[in-house]
MIKETOR-287476 format. One record per residue: residue in three letters; x, y negated, z of N, C-alpha, C in turn. Coordinates in steps of 0.1 Angstrom, whole numbers, plus 5000, padded with zeros to 4 digits. Layout:
ALAXYZXYZXYZ ...
end
This chain:
UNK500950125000500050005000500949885000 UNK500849744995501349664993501449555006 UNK502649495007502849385014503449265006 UNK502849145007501948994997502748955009 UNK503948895001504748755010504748625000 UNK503948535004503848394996504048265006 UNK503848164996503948055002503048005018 UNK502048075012500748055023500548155038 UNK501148285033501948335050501848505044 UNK501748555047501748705049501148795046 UNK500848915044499148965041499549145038 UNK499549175043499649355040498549415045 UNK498549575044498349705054499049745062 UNK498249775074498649795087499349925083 UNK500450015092500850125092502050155079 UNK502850275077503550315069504950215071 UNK505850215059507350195060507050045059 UNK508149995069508549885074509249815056 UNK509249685056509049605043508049655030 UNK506949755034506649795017505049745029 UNK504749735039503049745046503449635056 UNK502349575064502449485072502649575086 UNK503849615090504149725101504849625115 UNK504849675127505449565135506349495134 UNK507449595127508649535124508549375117 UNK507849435104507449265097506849155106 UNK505949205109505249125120506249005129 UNK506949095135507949025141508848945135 UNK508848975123510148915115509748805106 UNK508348835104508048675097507148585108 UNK506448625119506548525134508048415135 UNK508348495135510448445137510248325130 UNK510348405113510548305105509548165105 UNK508748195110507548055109508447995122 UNK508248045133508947965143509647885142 UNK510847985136512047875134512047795128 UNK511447825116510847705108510347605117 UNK509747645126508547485130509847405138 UNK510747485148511647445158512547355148 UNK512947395136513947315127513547175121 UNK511847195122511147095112511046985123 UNK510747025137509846945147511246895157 UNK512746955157513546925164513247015178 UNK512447045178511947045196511547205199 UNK512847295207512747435209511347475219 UNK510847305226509547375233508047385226 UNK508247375212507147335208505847455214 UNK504747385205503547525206502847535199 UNK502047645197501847705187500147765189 UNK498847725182497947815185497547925176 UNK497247995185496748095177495348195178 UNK494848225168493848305172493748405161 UNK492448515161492448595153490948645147 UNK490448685141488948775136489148895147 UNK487948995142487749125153488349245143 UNK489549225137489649355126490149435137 UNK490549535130491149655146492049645153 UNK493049595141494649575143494649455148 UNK493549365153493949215154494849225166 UNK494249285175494749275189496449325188 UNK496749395186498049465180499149365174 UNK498149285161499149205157499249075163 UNK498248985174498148925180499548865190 UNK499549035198500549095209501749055207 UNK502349125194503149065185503848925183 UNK502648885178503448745172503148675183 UNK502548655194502648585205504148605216 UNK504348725218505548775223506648765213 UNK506848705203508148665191508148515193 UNK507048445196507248315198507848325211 UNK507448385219507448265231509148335235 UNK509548455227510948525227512148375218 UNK511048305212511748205206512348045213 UNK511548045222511247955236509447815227 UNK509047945222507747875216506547835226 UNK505947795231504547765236503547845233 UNK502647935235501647975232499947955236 UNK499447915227497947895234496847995226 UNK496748055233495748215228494548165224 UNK493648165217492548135213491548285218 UNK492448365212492048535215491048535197 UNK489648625200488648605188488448475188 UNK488348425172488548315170488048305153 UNK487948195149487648185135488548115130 UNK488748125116489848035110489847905112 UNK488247825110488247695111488247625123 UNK488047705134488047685151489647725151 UNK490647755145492247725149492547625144 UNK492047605131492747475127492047355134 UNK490747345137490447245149490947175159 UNK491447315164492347365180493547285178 UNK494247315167495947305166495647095168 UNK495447025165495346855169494346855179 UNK493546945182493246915201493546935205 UNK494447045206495547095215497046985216 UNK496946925206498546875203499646965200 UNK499447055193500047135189500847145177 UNK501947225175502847185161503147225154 UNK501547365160501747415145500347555153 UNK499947655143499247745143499547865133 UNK498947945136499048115133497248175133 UNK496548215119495348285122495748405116 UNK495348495125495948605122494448685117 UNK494548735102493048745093493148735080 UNK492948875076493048865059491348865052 UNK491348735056490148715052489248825048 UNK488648835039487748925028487749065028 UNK489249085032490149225030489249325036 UNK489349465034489149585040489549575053 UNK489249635062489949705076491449705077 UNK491949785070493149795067494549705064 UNK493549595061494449475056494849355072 UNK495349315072495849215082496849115074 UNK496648995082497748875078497548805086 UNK498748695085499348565089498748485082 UNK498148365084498348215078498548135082 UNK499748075081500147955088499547825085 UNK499847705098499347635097500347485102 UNK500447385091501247255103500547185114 UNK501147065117500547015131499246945124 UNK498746975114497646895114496546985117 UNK496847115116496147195113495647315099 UNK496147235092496647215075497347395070 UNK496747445062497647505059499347465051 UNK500547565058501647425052501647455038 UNK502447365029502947305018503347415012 UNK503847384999504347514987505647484997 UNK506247364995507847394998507847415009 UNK507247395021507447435034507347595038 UNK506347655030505847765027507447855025 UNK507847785012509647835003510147845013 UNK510447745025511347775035511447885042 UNK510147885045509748035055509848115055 UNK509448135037509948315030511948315032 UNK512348215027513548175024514248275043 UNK513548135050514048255066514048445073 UNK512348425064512248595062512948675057 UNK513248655045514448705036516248695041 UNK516048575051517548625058517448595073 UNK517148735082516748725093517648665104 UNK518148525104519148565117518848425126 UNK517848465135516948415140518348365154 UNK517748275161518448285176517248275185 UNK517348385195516148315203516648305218 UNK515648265224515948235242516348255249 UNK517048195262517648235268516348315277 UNK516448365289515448405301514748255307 UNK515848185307515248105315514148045308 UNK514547985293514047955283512847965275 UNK512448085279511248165274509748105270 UNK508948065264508048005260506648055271 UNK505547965273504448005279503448075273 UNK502748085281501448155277500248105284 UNK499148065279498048035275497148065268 UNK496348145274494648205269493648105269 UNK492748085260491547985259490748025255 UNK489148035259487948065260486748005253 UNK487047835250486447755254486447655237 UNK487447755227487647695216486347665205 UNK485447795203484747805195482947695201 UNK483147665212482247565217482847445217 UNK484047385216485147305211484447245200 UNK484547385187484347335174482947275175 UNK481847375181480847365176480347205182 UNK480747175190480647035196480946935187 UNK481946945177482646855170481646865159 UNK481046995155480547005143478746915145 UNK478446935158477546895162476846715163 UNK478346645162478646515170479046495154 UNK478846575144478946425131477746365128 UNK477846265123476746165117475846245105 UNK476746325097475446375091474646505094 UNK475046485107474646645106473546595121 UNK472146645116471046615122470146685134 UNK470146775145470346855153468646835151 UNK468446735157466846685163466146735150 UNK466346695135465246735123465546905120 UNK466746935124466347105124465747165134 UNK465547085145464847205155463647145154 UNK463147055147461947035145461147095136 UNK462047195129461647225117461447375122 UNK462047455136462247585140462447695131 UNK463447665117463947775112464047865120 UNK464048025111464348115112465148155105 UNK466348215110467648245105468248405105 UNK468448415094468948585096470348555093 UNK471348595103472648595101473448735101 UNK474848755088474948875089476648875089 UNK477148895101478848865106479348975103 UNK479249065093479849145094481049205102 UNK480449215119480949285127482149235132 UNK482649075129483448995132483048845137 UNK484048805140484048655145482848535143 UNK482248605132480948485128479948525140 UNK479648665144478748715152478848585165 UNK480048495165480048475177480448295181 UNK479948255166480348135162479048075157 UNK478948115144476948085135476248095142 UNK476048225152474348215161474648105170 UNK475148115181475247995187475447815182 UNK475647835170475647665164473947685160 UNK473647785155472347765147471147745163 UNK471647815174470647825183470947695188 UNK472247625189472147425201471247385189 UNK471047445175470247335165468647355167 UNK468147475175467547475175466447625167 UNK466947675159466747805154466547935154 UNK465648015156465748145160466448255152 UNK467148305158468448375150468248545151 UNK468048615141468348735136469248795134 UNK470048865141470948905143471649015133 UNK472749035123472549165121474149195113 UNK474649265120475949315125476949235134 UNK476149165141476549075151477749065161 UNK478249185165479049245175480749225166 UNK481349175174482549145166483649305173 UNK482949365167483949525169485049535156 UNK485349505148485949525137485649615123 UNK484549685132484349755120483149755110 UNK483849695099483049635086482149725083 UNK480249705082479849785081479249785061 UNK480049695058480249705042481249595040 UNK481349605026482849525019482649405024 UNK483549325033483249205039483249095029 UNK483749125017483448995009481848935006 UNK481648855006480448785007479548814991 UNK479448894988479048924975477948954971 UNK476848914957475448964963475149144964 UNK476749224954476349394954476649424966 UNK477249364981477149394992476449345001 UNK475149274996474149205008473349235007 UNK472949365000471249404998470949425012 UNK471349475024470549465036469849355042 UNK470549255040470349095047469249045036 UNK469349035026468449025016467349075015 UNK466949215020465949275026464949245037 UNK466449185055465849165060465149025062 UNK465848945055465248805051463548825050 UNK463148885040462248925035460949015044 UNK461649055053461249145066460649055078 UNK461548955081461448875090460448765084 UNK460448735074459648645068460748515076 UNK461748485072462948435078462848335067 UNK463548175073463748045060465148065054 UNK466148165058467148175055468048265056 UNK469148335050469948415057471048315053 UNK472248355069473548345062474448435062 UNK475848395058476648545054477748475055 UNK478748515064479848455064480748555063 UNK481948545060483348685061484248675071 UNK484948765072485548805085485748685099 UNK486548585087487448445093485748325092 UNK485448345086483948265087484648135080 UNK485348175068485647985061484548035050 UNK483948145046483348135038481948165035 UNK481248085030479548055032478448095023 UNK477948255024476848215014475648235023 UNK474548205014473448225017472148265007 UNK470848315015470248405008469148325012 UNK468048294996466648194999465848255004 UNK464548205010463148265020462548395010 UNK463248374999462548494991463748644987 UNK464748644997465548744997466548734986 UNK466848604976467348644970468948494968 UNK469748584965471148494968471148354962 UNK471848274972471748134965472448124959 UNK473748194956474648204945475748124954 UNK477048144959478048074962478647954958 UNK478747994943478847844937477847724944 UNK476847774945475947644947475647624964 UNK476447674972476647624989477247494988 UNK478347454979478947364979478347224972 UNK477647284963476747214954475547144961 UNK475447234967474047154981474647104992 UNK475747114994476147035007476446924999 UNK477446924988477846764980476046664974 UNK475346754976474146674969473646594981 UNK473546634994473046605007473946475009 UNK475346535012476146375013476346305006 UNK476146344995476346214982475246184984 UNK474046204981472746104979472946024994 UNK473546035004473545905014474645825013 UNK476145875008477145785003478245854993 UNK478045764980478545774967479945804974 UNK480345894962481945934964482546014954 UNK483746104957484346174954484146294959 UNK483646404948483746514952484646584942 UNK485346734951486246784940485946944948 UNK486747034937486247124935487847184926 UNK487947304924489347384917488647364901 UNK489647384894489447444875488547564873 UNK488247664888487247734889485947714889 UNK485647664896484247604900483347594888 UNK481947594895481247554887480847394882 UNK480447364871480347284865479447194871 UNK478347264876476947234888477047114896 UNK478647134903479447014912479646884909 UNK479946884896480246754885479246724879 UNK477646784878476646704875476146614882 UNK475846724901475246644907475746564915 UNK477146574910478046414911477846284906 UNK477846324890477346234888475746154888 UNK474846234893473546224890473246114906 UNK474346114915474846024924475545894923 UNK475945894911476545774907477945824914 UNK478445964917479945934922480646034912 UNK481946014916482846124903483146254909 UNK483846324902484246454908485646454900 UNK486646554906487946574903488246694907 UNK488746774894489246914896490746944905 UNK490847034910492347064911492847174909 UNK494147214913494447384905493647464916 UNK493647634911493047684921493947714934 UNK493347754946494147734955493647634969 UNK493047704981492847564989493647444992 UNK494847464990495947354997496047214982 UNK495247304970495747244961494547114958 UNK493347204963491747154965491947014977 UNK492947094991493046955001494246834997 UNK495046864990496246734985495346654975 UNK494246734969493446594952493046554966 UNK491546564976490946534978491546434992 UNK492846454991493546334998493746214991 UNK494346274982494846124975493446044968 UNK492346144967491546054956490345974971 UNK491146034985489745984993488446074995 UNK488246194988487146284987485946294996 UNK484846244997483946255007483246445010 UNK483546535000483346635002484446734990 UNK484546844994485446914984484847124987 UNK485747134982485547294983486247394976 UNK485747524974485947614965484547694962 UNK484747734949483247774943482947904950 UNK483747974961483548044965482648074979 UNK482247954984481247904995482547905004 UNK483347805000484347725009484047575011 UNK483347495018483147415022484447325031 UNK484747225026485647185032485046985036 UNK484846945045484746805051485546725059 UNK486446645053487246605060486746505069 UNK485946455072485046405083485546485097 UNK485346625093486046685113487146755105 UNK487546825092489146855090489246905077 UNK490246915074490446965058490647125062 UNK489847195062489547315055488447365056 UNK488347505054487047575046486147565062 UNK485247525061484347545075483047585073 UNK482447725075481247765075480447725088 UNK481547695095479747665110479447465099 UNK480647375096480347305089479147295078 UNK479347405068478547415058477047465065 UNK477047535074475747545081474847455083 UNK475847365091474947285098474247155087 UNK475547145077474547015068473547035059 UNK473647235051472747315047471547265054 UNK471247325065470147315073469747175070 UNK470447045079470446925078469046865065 UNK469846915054469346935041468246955040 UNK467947075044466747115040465647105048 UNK466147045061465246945074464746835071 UNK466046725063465446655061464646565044 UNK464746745037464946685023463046735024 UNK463046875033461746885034461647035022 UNK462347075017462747165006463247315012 UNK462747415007463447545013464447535002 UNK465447675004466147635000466247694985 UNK464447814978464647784970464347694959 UNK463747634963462847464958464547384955 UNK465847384970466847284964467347404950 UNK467547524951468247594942467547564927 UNK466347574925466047544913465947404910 UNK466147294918466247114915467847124908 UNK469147224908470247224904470547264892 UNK471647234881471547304867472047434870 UNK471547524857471347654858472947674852 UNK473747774856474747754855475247974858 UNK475647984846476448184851477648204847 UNK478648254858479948254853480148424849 UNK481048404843481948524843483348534845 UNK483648614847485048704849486048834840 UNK486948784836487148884828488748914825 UNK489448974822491048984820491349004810 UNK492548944804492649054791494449114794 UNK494849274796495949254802497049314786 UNK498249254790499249264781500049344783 UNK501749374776502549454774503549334782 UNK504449414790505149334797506049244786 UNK506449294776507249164765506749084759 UNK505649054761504848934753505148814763 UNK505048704757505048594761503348544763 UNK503648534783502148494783502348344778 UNK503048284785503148104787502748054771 UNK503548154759503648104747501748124741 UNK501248214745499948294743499048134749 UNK498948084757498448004765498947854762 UNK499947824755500047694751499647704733 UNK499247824730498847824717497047854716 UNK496547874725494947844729495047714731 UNK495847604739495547494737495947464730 UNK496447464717496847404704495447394696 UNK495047514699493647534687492447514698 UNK492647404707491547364711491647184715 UNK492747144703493047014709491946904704 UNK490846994699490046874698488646874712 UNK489246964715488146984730488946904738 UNK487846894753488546844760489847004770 UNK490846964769491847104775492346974785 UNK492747074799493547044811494147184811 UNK495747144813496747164815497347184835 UNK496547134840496947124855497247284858 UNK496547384859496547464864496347594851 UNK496947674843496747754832496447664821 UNK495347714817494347604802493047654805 UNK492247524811491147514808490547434798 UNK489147474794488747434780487547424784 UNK487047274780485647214785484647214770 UNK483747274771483147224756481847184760 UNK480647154750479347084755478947154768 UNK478447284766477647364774477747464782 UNK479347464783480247594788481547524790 UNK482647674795484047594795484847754799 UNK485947784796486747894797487847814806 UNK488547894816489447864824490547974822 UNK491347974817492748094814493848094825 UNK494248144833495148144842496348314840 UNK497548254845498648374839498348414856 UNK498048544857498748634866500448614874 UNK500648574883502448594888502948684893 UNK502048814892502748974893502649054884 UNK501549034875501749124863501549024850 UNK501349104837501349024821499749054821 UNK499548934831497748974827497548794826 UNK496048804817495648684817494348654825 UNK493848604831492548594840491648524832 UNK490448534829489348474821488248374830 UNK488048294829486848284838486348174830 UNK484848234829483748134821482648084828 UNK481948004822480447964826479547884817 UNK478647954817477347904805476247884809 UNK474847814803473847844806473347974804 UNK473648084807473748214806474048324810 UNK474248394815475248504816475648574802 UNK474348554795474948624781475948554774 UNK475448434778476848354768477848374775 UNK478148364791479248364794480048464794 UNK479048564790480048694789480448644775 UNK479948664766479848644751481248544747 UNK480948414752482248354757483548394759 UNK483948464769484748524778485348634765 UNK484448714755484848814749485348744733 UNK485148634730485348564721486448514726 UNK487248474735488548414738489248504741 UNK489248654743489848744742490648784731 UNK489348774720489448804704490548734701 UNK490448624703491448504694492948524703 UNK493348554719494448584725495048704713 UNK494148764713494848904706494748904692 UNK494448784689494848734675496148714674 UNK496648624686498348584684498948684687 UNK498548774695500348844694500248904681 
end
């Protein structure tokens, strides 16, 4: 099984040979490397460090770990314990902290565990900060503490009512018009950290909450990716309950879908799309979104009088546009909600609460806002190659023969045309090309997707 060392932190399978799985040995040895990294960046051997984790099996295991490598470093430690991704990065600037660790492979199977680091903003770090780290991993010669020296320890309890407090105490987010409205909520945590985050934000709002895999035991009782071929249960029991909503969060809860009063998926792309329509219709702005996304985001941008702005794909690449451009809302088409209002990253108790908000005070379920949106079907598709071809040359010759379209260059070649748009991206482990379309369709967007195929394998 594979072990994923990148810019952004860590990511393997628990068990088997040390450097080929994420086994203790690694564990320890890329802890180190972040460390020292932070001690070299920040000057200061007492810094600290928060950390928390999801309920996978191994969390506790790799927790143990990397908390006992810091504080072997003369690190600080403040334990979150179960915890969500966007309740660490919260933590790390309430805490005063200078740096964090969520230990959570998102989406992943059981089996999977990771690292993702984080700077003192809370931030996931930088490409080049990132380079350094691996750079340290790759040559282990760490120094650590004396006895006397030894870093602390600190457990906290008190983080995930932290967030929700924060999430509670923004301005657009309306507490009093959702509980006036006494939704009914079916929520589905797949057996992690949301169990223990979403119901309780949804219940201070006022909501009665349906519980269903609630218990943060680790064990996924389907593919935790948020997907509609793994939510036929919740979608059922929507429908059972006679419920205004389901939600669906994954392991780390950065990601948000939801399912209308009629059992059936709001579609991910469009979480983000309903939260930017809520806040834009009260103050024009900037919204942005990846080369991914749907096109949906940039209508009802402008149908606000505000703009929108792509960036490559990638969260850190989605939070640097939506710095510089000022962004009043951003994301990923994947029900990654990001508001920098309380922080730059993916926040689903966030996306919850303005969802609701929405539809409290728009007066709209939520499938009434889904069909007010343009109709919009992506696809997905690969086309893979022979390791001696030239992808790069393959991909600056699709933009040649589409220089009368609009093409962006930022991120692979995307290709904008009236009523659709192809997005091409090179693979950086194998000679594959990634396809990703969207039409008023699904037929066209397959149809699409298989027509840009044709013409790749025209050139070689």
């Amino acid at each position: 099984m594979p072990l994923i060392k990148s810019i952004s932190g860590f990511r393997g399978t628990i068990g088997g040979r040390a450097g080929e799985n994420l086994t203790p040995l690694d564990i320890v040895k890329f802890s180190a490397a972040y460390g020292s990294w932070l001690q070299q960046r920040s000057g200061n051997s007492s810094s600290t460090v928060v950390i928390g984790r999801d309920a996978r099996i191994s969390g506790a295991m790799v927790s143990d770990l990397v908390r006992a490598t810091l504080q072997g470093l003369g690190i600080n430690v403040i334990d979150l314990g179960l915890s969500t991704t966007p309740t660490v990065e919260v933590m790390v600037p309430e805490l005063g902290a200078q740096g964090g660790i969520i230990l959570t492979a998102s989406h992943n199977p059981k089996e999977w565990n990771a690292l993702k680091l984080l700077n003192e903003k809370g931030e996931f770090i930088s490409a080049s900060d990132g380079a350094k780290v691996l750079e340290l991993a790759e040559d282990p010669d760490f120094s650590f503490a004396l006895v006397d020296d030894l870093g602390s320890y600190t457990k906290r309890d008190d983080a995930i009512g932290i967030h929700i407090d924060k999430v509670l105490s923004l301005d657009r987010v309306d507490a009093e018009a959702v509980r006036e409205k006494k939704f009914k909520v079916v929520v589905d945590s797949v057996n992690s950290t949301g169990g223990i985050s979403i119901p309780p934000l949804l219940e201070r709002m006022g909501c009665e909450v349906v519980s269903l895999y609630g218990e943060p035991t680790g064990h996924f009782p389907h593919n935790p990716e948020p997907l509609k071929e793994h939510l036929t249960e919740i979608c059922a029991l929507v429908k059972k309950e006679n419920a205004d909503l389901g939600i669906v969060v994954d392991p780390d809860v950065d990601r948000l879908a939801l399912v209308d009063e009629h059992g059936e998926m709001f579609g991910e792309e469009y979480t983000l799309v309903a939260v930017a329509d809520y806040l834009l219709s009260h103050t024009p702005g900037v919204a942005v979104s990846n080369l991914s996304s749907s096109r949906a985001l940039s209508d009802i941008a402008k149908s606000h009088g505000s703009t929108y702005q792509a960036s490559a794909v990638g969260e850190v690449n989605v939070v640097e546009l939506m710095k510089s451009s000022g962004a009043l809302i951003g994301g990923e088409g994947n029900g990654g909600i990001i508001y920098p209002e309380l922080h730059y990253g993916r926040d689903s108790l966030v996306g919850a609460a303005l969802i609701l908000t929405h539809m409290a005070k728009s007066g709209k379920s939520l499938s009434e806002l889904r069909a007010g949106y343009p109709a919009y079907f992506m696809g997905k598709k690969k086309i893979e190659l022979t390791p001696d071809i030239d992808v790069d040359l393959l991909l600056t010759k699709m933009q040649q023969k589409y220089l009368n379209d609009r093409v962006s260059t930022v991120d692979g070649v995307k290709i904008d045309f009236q009523d659709s748009w192809v997005h091409l991206r090179k693979s950086n482990t194998e000679p594959i090309i990634r396809i990703y379309t969207e039409a008023k369709s699904q037929e066209l967007a397959d149809a699409l997707g298989d027509r840009i195929i044709a013409e790749i394998r025209s050139f070689i």
